[in-house]
C-alpha positions in Angstrom: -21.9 -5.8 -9.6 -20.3 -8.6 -7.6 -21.8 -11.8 -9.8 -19.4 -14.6 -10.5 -17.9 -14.1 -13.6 -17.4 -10.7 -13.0 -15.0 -12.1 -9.7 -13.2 -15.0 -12.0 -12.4 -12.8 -14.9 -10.9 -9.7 -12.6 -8.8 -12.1 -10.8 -7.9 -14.2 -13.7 -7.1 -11.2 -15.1 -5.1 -10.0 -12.4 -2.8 -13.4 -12.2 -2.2 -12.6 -15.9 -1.1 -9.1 -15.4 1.5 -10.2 -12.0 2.8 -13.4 -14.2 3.4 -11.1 -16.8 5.6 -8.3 -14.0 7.0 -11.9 -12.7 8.4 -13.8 -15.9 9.4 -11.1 -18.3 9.5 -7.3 -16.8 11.1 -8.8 -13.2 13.9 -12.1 -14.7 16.9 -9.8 -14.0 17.8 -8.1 -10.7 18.5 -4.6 -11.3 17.5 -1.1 -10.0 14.7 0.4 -12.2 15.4 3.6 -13.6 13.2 6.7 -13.2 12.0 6.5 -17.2 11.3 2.9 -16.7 9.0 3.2 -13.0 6.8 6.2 -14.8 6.6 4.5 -18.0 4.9 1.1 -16.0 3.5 3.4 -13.4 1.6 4.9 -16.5 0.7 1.7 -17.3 -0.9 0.5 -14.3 -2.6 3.6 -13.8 -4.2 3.6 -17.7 -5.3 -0.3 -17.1 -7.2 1.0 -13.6 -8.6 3.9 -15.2 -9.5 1.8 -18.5 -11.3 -0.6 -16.3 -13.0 2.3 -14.5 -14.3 3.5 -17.8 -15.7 0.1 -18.4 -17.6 -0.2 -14.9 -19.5 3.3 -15.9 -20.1 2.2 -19.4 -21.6 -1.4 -18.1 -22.7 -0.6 -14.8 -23.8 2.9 -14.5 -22.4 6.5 -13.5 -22.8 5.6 -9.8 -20.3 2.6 -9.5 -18.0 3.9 -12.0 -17.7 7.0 -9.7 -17.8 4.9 -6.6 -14.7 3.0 -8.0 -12.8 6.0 -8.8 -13.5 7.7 -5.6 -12.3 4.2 -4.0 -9.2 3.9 -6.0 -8.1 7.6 -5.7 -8.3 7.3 -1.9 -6.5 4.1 -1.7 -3.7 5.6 -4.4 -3.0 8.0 -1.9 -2.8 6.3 1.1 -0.4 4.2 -1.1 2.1 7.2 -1.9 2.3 7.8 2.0 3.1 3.5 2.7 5.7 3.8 0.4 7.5 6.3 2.4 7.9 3.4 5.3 9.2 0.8 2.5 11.8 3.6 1.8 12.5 3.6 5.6 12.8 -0.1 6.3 14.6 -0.3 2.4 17.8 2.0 4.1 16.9 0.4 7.6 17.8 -2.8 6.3 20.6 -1.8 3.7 18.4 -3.4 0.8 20.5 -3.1 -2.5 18.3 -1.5 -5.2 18.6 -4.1 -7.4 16.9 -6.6 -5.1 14.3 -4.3 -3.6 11.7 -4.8 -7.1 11.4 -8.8 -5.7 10.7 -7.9 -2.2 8.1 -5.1 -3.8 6.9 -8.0 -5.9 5.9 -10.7 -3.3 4.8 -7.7 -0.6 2.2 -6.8 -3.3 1.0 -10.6 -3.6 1.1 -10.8 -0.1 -1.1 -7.7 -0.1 -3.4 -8.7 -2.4 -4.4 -11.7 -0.7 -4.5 -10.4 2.5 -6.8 -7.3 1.3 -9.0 -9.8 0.2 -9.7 -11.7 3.1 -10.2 -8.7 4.8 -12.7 -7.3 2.5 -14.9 -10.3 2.9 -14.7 -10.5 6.3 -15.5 -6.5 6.3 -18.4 -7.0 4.1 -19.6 -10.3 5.6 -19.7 -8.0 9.0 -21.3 -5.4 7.7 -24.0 -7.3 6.1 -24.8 -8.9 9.9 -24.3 -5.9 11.8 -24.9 -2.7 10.8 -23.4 -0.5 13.7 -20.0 -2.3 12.0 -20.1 0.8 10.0 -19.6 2.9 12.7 -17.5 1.5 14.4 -15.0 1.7 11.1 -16.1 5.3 11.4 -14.9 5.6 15.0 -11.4 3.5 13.8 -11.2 6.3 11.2 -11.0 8.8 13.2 -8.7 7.7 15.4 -6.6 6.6 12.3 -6.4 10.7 10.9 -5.8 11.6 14.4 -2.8 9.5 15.2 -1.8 10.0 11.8 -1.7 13.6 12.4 -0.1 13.6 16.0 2.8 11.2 14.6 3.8 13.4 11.0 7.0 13.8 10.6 8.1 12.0 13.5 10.8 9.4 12.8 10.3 5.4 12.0 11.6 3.0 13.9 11.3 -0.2 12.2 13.7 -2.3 14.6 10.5 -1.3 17.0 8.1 -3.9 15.1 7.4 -6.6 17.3 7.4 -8.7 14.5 10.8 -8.5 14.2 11.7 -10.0 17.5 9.2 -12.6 16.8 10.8 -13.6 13.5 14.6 -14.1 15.4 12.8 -16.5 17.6 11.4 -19.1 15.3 12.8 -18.5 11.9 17.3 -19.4 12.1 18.5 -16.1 10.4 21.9 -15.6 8.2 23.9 -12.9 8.9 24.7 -11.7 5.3 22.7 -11.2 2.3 22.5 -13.6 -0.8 21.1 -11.8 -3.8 17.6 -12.4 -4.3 17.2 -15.5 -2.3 14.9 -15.6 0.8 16.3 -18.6 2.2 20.2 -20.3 1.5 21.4 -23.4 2.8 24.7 -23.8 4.6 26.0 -26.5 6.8 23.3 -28.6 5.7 20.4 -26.2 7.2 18.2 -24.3 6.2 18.5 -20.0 6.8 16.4 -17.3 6.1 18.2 -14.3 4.8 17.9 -10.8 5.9 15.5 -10.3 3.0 12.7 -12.5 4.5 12.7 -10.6 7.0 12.1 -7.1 5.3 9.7 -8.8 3.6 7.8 -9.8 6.2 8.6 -6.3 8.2 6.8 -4.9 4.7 3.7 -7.1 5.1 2.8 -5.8 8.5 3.7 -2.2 7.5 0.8 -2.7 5.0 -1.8 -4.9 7.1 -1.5 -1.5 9.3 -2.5 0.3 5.8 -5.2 -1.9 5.2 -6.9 -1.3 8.0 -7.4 2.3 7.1 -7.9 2.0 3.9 -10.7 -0.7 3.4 -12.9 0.9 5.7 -12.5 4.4 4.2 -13.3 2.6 0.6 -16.7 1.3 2.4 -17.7 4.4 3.6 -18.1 5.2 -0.3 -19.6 2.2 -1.3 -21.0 -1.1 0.2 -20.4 -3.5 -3.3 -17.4 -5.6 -2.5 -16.4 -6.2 -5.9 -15.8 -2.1 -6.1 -14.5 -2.2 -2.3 -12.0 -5.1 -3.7 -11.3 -4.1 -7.3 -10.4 -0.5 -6.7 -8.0 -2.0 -3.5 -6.4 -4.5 -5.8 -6.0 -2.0 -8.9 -4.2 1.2 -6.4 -1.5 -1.4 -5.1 -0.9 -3.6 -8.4 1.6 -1.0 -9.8 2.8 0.4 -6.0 6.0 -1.5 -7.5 6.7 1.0 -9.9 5.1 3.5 -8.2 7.9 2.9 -5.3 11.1 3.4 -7.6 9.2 6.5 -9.1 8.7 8.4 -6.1 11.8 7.0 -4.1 13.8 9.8 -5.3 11.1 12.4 -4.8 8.9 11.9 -2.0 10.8 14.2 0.3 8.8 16.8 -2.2 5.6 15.4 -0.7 6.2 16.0 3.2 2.6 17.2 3.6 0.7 14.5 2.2 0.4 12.5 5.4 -1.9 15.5 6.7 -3.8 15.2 3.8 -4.7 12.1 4.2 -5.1 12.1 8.0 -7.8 15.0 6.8 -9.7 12.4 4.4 -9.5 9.9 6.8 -11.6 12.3 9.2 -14.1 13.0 6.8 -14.2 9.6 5.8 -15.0 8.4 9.8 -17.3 11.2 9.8 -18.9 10.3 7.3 -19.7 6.9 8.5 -20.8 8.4 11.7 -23.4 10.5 10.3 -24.9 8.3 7.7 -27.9 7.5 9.1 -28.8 11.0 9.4 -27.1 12.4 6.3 -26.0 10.6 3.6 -23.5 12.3 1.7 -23.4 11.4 -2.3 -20.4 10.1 -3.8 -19.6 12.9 -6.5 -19.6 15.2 -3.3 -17.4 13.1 -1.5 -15.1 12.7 -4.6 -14.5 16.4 -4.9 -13.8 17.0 -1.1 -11.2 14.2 -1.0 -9.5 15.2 -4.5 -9.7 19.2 -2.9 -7.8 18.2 0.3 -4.9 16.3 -1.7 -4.4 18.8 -4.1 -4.3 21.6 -1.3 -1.7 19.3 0.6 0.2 18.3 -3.1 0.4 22.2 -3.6 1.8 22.9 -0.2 4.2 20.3 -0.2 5.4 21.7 -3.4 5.8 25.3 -2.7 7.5 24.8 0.9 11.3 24.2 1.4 11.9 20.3 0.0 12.9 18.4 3.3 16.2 16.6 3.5 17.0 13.8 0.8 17.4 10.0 2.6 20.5 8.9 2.9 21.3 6.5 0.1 21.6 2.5 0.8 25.0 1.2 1.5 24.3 -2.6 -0.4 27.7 -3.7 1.3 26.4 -3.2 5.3 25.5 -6.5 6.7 22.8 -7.9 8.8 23.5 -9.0 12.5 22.2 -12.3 13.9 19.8 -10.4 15.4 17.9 -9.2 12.1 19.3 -5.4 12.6 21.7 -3.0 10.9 25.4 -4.4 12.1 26.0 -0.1 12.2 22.8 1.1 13.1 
């Protein structure tokens, strides 16, 4: 599928779509309501799903289920990262109204870092094929880890990156709206926000890892690989104000998807002597999120997070002045 025009127009495309968020949805800094996030989250989910159609009317009923498989996964390894923006949001004592432009730039940041790790993936896999299973290894030990550590609490002031950050980058103390860096004394600061931003960028690089190599044990084209990456985490924006208030209700997702990143690793593991097809694979992954949807549902909703408090501050040190 991957042929060059195919590549320009998706990513022109794409650029469109996040000038579009930037200059007109995104010029004022406010929290977005709960109407707004599932009106856009609607959105983004229709344009994914519209595009979907259009790889199985142009391309055939194998990529266009290849695609959705791909996007589905990624989707819901999506819903679970957002619970650890939520955690470094109240870590951090983001305002609301200023979390949609860290959101913004963490999804551009995303989207080019998911691509140069797709190429390299694919460029890997097309030189050596035991790459495969060794992303099927990975996998496993992914869902395992994933299962071992649910429910068990986040501490981001643990990220090494952090500590890096103080090192090299002079940090201010206080916020200052939106900006990532002020000036005062004639230099140059970052503000706290760069650094939740770049907390957020790592917290998804960790994401990534899983998630592209469970997308290629469904498919090896890495136009599908990158298009069904890039449409899951265009409207995780949205998708993050939508769910803030409600993810407690989902407290038994992150099994689920330690569960279909099992069968994903197994799956690469046992391709060369079974191949499973992709409409098989589709229904086991959508089976195992709806079983661990419906549980979280019908068990007792876990406590809410406590709300940011926009008027903490930021130590020199990058961390909650109360925490």
């Amino acid at each position: 599928m991957g042929t060059p025009t195919l590549w320009i127009g998706f990513n022109l495309a794409v650029l469109l779509l996040l000038a579009v968020d930037l200059g007109i949805l995104s010029r004022r800094a406010r929290a977005s309501t709960m109407v707004e996030s599932a009106l856009w989250s609607a959105v983004w989910i229709a344009l994914s799903l519209g595009f979907n159609f259009w790889i199985w009317q142009q391309h055939g009923a194998k990529p266009g289920l290849e695609f959705f498989t791909g996007y589905l996964i990624e989707k819901s390894l999506s819903v679970d990262n957002l619970f650890l923006f939520a955690v470094v949001f109240r870590y951090f004592s983001v305002a609301p109204q200023h979390q949609h432009r860290v959101l913004y730039w963490g999804v551009l940041g995303a989207l080019v870092m998911r691509g140069g790790l797709i190429a390299a993936g694919a460029a890997l896999i097309h030189r050596f094929a035991w790459v495969l299973e060794l992303f099927g290894v990975f996998l496993i030990y992914a869902s395992i880890k994933m299962m071992l550590h649910s429910g068990k609490p986040v501490h981001p002031e643990k990220n090494p990156v952090i500590r890096w950050v103080r090192k090299v980058v002079p940090l201010a103390s206080d916020y200052a709206g939106e900006r990532f860096f002020i000036r005062r004394g004639g230099v140059w600061l970052a503000t706290p926000l760069l650094l939740v931003l770049v907390v957020l960028e790592t917290v998804d690089l960790t994401f990534a890892l899983d998630s592209i190599p469970a997308v290629f044990s469904i498919t090896r084209d890495p136009f599908i690989v990158y298009s069904s990456n890039v449409c899951a985490i265009l409207g995780l924006r949205a998708l993050y104000f939508l769910l803030a208030r409600v993810m407690p209700y989902f407290r038994y997702l992150d099994k689920g998807l330690s569960i279909v990143l099992l069968f994903v690793g197994a799956k690469l593991l046992i391709e060369r002597w079974l191949r499973i097809p992709t409409g098989i694979s589709l229904l086991i992954v959508v089976a195992v999120l709806a079983v661990a949807t419906a549980a979280s549902l019908l068990a007792p909703r876990a406590p809410m997070p406590t709300e940011v408090n926009p008027s903490k501050k930021v130590d020199s040190k990058g961390l909650n002045a109360g925490a």
